[in-house]
mmCIF file of the protein (N, C-alpha, C, O) and its ligand, coordinates in Angstrom:
data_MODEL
# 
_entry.id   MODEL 
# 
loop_
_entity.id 
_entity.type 
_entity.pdbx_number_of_molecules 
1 polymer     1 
2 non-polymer 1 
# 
_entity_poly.entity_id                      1 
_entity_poly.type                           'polypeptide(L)' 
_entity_poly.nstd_linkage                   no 
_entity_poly.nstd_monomer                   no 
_entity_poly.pdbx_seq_one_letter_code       
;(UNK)(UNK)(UNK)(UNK)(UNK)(UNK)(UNK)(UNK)(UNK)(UNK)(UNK)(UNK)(UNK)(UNK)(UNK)(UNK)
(UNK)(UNK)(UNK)(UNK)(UNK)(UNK)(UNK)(UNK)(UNK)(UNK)(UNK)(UNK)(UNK)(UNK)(UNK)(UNK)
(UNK)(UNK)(UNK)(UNK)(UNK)(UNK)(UNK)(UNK)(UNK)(UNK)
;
_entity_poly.pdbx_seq_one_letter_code_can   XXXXXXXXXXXXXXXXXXXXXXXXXXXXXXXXXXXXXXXXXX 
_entity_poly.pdbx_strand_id                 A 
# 
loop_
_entity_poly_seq.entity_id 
_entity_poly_seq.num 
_entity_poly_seq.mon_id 
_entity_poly_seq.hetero 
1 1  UNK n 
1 2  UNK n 
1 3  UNK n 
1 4  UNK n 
1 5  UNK n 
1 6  UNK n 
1 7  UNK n 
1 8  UNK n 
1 9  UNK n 
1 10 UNK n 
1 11 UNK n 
1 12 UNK n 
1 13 UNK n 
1 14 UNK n 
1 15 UNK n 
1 16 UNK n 
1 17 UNK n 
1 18 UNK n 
1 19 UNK n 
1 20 UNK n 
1 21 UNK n 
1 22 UNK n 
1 23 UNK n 
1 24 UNK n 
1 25 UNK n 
1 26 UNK n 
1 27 UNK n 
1 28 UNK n 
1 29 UNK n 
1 30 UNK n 
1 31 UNK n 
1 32 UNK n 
1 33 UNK n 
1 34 UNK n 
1 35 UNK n 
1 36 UNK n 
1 37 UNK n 
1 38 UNK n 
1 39 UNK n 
1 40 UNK n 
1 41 UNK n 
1 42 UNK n 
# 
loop_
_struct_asym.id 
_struct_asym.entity_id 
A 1 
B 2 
# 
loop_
_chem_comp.id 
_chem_comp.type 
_chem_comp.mon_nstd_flag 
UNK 'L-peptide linking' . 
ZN  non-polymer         . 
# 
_pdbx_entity_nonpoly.entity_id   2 
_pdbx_entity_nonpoly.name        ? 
_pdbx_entity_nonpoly.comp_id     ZN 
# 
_pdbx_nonpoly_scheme.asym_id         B 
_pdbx_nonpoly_scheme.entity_id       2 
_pdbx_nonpoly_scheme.mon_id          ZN 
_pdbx_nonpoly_scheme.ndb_seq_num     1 
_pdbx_nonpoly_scheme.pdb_seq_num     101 
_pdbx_nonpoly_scheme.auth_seq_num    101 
_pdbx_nonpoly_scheme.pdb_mon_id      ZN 
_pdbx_nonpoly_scheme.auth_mon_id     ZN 
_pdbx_nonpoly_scheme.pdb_strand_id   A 
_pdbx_nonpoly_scheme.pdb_ins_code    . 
# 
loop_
_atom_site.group_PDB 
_atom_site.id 
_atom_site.type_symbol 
_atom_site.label_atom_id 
_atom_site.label_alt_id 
_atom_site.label_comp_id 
_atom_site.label_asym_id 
_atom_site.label_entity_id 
_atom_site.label_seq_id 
_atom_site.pdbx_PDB_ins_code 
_atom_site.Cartn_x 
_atom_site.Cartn_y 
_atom_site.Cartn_z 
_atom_site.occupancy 
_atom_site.B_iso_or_equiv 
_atom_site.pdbx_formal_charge 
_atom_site.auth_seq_id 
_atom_site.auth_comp_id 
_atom_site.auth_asym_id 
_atom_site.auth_atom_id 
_atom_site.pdbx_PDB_model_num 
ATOM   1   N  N  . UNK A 1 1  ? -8.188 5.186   -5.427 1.00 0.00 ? 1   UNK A N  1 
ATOM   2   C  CA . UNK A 1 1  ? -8.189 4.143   -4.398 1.00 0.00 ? 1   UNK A CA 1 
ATOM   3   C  C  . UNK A 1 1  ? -8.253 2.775   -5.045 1.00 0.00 ? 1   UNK A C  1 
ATOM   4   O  O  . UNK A 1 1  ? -8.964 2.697   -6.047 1.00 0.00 ? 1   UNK A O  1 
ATOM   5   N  N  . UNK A 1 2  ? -7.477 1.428   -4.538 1.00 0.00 ? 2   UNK A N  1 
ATOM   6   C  CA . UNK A 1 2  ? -7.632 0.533   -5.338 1.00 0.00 ? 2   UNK A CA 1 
ATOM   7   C  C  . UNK A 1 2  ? -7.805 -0.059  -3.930 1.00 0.00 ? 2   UNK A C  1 
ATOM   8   O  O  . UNK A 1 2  ? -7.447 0.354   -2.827 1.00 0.00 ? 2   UNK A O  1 
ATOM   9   N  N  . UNK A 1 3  ? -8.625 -1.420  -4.414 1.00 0.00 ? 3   UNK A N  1 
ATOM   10  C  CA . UNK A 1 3  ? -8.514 -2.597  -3.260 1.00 0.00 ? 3   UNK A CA 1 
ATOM   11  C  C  . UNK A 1 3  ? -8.406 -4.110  -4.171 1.00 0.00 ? 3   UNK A C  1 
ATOM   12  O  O  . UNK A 1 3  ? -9.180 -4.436  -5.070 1.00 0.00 ? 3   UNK A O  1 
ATOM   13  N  N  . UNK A 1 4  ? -7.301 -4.861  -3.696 1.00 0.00 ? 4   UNK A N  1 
ATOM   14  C  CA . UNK A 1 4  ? -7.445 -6.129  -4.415 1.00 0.00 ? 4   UNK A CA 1 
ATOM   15  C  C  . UNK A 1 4  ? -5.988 -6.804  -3.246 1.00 0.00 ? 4   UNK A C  1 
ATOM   16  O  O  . UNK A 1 4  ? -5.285 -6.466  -2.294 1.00 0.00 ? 4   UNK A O  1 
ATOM   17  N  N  . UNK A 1 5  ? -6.184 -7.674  -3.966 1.00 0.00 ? 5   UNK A N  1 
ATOM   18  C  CA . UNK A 1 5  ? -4.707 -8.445  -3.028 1.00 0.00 ? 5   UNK A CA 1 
ATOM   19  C  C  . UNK A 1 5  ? -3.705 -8.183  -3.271 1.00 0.00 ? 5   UNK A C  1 
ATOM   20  O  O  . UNK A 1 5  ? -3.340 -7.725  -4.354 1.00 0.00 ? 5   UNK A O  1 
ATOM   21  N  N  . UNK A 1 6  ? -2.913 -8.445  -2.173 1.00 0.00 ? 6   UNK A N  1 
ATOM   22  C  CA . UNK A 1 6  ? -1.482 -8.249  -1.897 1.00 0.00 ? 6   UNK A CA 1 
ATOM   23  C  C  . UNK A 1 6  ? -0.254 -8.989  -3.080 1.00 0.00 ? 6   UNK A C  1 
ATOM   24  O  O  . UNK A 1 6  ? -0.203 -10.218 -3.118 1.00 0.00 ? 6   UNK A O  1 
ATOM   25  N  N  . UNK A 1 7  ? 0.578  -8.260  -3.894 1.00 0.00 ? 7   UNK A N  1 
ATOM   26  C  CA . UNK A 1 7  ? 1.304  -8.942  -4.148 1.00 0.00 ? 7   UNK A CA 1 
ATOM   27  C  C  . UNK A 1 7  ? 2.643  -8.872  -3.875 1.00 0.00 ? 7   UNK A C  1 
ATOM   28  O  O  . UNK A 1 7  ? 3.559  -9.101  -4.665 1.00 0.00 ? 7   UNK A O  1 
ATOM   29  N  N  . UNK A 1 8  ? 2.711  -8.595  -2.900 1.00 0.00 ? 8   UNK A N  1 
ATOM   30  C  CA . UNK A 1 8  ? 4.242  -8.279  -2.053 1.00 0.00 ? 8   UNK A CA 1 
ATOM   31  C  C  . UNK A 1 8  ? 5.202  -7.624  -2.816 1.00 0.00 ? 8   UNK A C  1 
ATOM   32  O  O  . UNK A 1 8  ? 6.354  -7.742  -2.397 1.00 0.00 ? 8   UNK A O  1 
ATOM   33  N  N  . UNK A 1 9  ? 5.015  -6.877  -3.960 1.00 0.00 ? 9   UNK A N  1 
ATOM   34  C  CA . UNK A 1 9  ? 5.650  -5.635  -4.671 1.00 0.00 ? 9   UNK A CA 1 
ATOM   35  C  C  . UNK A 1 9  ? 5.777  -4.137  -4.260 1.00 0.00 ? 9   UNK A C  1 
ATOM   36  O  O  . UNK A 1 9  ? 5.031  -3.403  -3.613 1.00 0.00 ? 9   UNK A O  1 
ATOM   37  N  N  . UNK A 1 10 ? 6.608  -4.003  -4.673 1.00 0.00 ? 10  UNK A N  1 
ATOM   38  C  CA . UNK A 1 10 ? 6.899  -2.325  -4.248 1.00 0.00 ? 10  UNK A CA 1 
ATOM   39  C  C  . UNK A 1 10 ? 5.398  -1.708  -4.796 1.00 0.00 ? 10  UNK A C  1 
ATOM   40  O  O  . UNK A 1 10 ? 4.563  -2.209  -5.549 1.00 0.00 ? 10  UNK A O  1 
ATOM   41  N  N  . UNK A 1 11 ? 5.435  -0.339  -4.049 1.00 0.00 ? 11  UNK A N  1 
ATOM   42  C  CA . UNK A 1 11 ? 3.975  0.220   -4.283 1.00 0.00 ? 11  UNK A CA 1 
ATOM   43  C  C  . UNK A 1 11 ? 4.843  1.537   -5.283 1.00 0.00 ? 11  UNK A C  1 
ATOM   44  O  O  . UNK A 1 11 ? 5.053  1.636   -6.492 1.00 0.00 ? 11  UNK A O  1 
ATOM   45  N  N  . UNK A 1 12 ? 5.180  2.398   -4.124 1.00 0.00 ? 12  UNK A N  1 
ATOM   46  C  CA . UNK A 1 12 ? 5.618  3.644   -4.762 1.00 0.00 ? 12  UNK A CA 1 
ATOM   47  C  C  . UNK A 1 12 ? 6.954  3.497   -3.973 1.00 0.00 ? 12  UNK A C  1 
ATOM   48  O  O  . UNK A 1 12 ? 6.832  3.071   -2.825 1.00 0.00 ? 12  UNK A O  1 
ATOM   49  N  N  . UNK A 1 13 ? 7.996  3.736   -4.337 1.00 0.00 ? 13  UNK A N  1 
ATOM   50  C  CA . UNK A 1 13 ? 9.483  3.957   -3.613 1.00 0.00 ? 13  UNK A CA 1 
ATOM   51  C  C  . UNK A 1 13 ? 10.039 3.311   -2.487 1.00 0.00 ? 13  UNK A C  1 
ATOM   52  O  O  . UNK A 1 13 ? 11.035 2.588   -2.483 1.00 0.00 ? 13  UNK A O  1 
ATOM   53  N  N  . UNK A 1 14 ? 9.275  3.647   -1.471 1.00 0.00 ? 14  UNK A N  1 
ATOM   54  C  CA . UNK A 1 14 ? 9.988  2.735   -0.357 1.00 0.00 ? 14  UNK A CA 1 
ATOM   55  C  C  . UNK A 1 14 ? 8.818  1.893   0.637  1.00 0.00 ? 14  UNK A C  1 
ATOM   56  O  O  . UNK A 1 14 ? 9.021  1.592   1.814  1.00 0.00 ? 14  UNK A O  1 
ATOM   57  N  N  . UNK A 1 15 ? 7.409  1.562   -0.228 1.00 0.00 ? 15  UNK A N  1 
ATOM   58  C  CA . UNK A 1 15 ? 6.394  1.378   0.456  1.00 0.00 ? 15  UNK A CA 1 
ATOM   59  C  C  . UNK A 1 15 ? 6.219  -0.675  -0.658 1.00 0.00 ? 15  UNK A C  1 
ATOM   60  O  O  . UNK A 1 15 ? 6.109  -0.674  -1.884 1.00 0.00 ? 15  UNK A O  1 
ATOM   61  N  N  . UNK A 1 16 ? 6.233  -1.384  -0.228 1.00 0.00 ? 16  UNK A N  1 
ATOM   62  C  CA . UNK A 1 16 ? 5.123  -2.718  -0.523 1.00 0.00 ? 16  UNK A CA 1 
ATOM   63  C  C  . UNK A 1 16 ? 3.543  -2.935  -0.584 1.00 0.00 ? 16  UNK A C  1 
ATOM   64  O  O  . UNK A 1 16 ? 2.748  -2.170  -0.038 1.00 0.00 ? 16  UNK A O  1 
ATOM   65  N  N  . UNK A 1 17 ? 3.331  -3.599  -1.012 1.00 0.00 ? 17  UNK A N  1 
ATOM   66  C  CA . UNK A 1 17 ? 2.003  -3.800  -0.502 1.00 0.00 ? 17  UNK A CA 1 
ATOM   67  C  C  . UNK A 1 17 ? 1.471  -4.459  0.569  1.00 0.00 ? 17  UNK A C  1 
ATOM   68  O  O  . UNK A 1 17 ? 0.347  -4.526  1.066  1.00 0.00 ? 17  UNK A O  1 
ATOM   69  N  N  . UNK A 1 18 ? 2.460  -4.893  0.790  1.00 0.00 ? 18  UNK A N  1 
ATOM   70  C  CA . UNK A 1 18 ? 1.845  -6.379  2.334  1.00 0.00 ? 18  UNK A CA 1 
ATOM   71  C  C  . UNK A 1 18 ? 1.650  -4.853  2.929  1.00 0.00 ? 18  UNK A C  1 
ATOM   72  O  O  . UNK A 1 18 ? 0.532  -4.385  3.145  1.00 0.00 ? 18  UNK A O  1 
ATOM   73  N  N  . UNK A 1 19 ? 2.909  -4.116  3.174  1.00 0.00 ? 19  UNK A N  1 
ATOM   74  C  CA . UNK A 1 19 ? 2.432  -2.549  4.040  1.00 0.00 ? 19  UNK A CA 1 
ATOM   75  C  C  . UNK A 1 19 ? 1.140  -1.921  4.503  1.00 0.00 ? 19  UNK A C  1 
ATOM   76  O  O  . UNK A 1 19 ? 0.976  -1.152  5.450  1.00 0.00 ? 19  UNK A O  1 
ATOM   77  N  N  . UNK A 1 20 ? 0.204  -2.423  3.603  1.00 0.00 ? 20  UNK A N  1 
ATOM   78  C  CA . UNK A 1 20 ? -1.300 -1.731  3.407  1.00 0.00 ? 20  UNK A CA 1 
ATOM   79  C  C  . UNK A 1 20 ? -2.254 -3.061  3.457  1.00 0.00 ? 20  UNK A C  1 
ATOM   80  O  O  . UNK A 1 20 ? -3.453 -2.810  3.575  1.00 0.00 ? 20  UNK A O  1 
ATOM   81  N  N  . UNK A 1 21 ? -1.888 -4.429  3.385  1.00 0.00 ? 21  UNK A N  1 
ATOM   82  C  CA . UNK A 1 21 ? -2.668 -5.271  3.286  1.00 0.00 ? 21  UNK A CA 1 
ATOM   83  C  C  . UNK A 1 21 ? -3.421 -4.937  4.460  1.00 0.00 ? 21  UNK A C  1 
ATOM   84  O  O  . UNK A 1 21 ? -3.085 -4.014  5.202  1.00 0.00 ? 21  UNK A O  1 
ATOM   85  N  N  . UNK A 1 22 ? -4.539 -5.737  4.673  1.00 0.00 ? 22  UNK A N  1 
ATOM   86  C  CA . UNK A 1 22 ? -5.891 -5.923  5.543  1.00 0.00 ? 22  UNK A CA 1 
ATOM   87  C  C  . UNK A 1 22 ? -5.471 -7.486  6.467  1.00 0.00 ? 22  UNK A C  1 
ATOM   88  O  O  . UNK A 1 22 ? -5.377 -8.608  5.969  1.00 0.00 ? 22  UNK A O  1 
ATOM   89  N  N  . UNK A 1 23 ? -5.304 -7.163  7.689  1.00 0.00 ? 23  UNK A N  1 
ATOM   90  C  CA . UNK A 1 23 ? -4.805 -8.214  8.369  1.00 0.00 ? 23  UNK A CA 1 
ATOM   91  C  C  . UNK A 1 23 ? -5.520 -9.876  8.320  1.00 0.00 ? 23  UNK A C  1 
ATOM   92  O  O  . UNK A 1 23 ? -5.074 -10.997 8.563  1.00 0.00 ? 23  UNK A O  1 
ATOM   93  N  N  . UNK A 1 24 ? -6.701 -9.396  7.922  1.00 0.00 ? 24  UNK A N  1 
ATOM   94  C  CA . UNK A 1 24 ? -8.099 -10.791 8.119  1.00 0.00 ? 24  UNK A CA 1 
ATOM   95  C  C  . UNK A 1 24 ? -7.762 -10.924 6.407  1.00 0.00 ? 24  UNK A C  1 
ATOM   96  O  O  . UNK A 1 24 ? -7.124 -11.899 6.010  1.00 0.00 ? 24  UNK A O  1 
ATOM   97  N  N  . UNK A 1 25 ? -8.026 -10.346 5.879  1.00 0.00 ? 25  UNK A N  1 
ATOM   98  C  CA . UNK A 1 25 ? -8.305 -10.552 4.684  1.00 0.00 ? 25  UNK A CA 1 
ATOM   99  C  C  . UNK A 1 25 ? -7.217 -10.505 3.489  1.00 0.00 ? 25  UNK A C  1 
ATOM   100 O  O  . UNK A 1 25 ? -7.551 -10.998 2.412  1.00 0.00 ? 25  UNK A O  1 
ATOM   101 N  N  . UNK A 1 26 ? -6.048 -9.989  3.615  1.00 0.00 ? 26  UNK A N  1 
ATOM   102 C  CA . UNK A 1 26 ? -5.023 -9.488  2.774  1.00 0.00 ? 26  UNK A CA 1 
ATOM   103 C  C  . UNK A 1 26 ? -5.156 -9.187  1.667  1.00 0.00 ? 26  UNK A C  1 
ATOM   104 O  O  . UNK A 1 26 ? -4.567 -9.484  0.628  1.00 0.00 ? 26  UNK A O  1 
ATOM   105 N  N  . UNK A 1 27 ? -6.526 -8.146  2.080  1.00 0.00 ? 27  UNK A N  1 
ATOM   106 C  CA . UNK A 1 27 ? -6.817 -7.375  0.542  1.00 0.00 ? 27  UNK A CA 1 
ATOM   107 C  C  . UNK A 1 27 ? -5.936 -6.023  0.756  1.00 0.00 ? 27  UNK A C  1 
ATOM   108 O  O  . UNK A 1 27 ? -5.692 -5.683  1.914  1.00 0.00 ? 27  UNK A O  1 
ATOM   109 N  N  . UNK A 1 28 ? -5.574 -5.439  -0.057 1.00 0.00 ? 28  UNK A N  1 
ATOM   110 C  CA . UNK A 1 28 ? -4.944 -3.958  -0.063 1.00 0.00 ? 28  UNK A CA 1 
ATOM   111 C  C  . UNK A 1 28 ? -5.535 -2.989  -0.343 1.00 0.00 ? 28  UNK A C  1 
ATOM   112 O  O  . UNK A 1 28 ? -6.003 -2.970  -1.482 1.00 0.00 ? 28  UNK A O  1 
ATOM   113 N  N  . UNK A 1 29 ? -5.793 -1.666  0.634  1.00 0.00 ? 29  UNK A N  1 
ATOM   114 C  CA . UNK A 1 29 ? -6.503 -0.978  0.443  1.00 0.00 ? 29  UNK A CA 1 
ATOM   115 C  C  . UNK A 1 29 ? -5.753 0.369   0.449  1.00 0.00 ? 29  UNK A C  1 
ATOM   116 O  O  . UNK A 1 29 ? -5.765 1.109   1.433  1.00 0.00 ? 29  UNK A O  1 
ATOM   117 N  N  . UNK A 1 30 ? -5.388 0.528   -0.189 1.00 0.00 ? 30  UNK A N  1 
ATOM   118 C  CA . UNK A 1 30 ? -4.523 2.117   -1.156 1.00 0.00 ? 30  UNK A CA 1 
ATOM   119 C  C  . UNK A 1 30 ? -5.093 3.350   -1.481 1.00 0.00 ? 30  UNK A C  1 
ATOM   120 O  O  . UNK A 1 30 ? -5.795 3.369   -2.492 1.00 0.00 ? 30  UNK A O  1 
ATOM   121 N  N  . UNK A 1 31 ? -4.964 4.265   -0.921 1.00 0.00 ? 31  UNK A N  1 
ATOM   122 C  CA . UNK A 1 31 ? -5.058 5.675   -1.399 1.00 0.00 ? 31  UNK A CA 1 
ATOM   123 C  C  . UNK A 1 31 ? -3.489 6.551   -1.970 1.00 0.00 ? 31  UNK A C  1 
ATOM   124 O  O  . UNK A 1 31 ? -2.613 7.219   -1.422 1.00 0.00 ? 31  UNK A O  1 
ATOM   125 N  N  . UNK A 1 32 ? -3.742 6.148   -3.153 1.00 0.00 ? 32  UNK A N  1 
ATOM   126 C  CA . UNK A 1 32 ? -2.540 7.071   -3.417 1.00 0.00 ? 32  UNK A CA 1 
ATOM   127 C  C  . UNK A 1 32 ? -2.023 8.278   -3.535 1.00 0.00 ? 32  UNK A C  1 
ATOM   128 O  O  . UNK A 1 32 ? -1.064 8.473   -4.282 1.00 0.00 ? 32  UNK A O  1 
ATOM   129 N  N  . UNK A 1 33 ? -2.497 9.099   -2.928 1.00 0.00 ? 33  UNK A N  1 
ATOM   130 C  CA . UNK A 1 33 ? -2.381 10.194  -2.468 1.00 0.00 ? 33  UNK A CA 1 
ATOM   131 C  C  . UNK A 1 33 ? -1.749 10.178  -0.848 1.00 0.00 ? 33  UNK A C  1 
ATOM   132 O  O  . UNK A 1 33 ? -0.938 11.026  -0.475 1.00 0.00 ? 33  UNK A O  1 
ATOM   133 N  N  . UNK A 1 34 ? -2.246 9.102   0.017  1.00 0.00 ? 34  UNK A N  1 
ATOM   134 C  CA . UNK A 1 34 ? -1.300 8.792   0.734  1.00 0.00 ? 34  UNK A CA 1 
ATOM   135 C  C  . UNK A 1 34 ? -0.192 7.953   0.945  1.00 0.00 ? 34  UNK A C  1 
ATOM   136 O  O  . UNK A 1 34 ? 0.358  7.654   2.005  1.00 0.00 ? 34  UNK A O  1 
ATOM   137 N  N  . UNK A 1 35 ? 0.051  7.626   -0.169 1.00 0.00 ? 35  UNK A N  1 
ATOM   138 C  CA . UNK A 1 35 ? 1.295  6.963   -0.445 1.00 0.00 ? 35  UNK A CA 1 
ATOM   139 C  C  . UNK A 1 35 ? 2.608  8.126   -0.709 1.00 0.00 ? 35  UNK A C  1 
ATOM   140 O  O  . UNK A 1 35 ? 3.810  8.184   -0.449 1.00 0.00 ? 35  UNK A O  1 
ATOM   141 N  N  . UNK A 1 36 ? 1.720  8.866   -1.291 1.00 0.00 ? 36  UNK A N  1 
ATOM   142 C  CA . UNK A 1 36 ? 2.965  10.229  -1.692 1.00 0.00 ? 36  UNK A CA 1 
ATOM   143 C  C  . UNK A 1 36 ? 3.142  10.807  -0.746 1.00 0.00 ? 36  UNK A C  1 
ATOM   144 O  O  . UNK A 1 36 ? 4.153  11.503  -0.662 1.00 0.00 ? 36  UNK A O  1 
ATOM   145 N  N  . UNK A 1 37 ? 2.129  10.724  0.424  1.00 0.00 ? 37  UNK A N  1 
ATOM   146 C  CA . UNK A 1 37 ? 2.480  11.861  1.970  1.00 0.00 ? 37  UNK A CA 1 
ATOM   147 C  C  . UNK A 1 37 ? 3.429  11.185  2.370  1.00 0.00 ? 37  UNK A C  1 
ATOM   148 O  O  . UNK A 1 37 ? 4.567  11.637  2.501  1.00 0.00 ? 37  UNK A O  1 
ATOM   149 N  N  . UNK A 1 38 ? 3.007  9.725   2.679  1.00 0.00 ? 38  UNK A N  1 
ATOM   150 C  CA . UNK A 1 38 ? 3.824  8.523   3.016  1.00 0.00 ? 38  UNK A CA 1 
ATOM   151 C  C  . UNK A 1 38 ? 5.778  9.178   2.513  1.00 0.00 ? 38  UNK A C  1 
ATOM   152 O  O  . UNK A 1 38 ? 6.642  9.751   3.176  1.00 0.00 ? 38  UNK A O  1 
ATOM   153 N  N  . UNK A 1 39 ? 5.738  8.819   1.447  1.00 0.00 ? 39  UNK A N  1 
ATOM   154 C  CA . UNK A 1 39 ? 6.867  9.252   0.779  1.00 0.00 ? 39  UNK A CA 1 
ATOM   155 C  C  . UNK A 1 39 ? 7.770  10.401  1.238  1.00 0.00 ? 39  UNK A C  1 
ATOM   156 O  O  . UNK A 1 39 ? 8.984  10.455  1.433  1.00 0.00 ? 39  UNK A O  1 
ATOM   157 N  N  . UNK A 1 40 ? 6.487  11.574  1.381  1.00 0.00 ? 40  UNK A N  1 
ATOM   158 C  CA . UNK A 1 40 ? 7.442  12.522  1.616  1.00 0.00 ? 40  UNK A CA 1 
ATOM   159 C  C  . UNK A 1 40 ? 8.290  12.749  3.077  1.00 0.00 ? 40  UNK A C  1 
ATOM   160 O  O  . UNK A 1 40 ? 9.265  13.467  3.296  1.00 0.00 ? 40  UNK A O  1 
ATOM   161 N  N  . UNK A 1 41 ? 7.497  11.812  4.030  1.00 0.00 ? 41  UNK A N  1 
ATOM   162 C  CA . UNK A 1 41 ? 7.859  11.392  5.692  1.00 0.00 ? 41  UNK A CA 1 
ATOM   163 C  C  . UNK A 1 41 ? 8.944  10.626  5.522  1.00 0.00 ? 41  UNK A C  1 
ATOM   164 O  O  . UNK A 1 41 ? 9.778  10.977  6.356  1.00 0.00 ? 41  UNK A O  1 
ATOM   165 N  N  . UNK A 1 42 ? 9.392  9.648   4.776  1.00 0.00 ? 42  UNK A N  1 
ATOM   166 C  CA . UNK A 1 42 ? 10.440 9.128   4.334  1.00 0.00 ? 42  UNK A CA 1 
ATOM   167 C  C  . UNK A 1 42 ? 11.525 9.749   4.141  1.00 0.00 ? 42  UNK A C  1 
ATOM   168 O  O  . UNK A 1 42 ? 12.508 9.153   3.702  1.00 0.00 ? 42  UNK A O  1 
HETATM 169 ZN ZN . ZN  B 2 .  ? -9.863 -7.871  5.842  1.00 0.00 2 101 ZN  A ZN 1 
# 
């Protein structure tokens, strides 16, 4: 799990980070493990 700010870069394949940012705060809060579920719904 990571949390830090947004840098509007690709995460994993077809995901960014603004995607996951925190609306108040635009910290990013990532589980990458659901990024790969993410992926596979893609
Ligand atoms: Zn916030």
């Amino acid at each position: 799990m990571e949390a830090r700010k947004a840098a509007n870069r690709k995460l994993a394949g077809h995901f960014s980070e603004d995607e996951f940012a925190c609306r108040c705060c635009g910290m990013v809060i990532v589980h990458s493990r659901l990024v790969e579920k993410l992926e596979n719904l893609r």
